[in-house]
N, C-alpha and C positions, 0 to 999 in steps of 0.2 A: 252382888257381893261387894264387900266395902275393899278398899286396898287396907291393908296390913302397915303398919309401923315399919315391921321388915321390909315388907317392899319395897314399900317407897323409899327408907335407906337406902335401901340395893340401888333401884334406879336410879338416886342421886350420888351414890359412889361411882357406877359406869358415866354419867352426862362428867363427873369430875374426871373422869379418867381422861378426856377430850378440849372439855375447856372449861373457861375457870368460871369461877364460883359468880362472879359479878355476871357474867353472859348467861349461866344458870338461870340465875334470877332474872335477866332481861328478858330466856325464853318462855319462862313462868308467867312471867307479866304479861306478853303478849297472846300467851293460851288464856288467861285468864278473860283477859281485853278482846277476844274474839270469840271465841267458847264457853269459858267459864260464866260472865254477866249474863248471857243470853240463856244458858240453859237448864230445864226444871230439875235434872240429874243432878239431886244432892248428894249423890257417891264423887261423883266428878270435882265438886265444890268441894268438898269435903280432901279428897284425894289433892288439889290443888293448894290449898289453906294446910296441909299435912307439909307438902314439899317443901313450901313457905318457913315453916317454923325449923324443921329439921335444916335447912339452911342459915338458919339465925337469922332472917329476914323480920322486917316487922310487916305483920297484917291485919294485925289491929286496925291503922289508918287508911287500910282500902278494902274496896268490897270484894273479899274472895269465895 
């Protein structure tokens, strides 16, 4: 099952509740750069590429 639009708000409301927006995106990138490139789960890609944008991230210029 895919994540939901809602969710992943949610989840990125709670990681904000802790730290900030820039460290968000650093631990993004780093699931991405360890997990995300390597694996055929396009719910995952998907779900990652979702966090990305809901953060005003761009991910157009990397592979998520």
């Amino acid at each position: 099952m895919v994540t939901t639009k809602e969710e992943s708000t949610q989840l990125i409301i709670i990681m904000l509740r802790y730290i900030s927006r820039k460290r968000t995106i650093e631990i993004l990138k780093d699931m991405n750069d360890e997990v995300g490139r390597f694996t055929d789960n396009k719910s995952l890609k998907n779900s990652l590429a979702m966090a990305y944008r809901l953060l005003g991230a761009e991910d157009g210029k990397r592979k998520i």
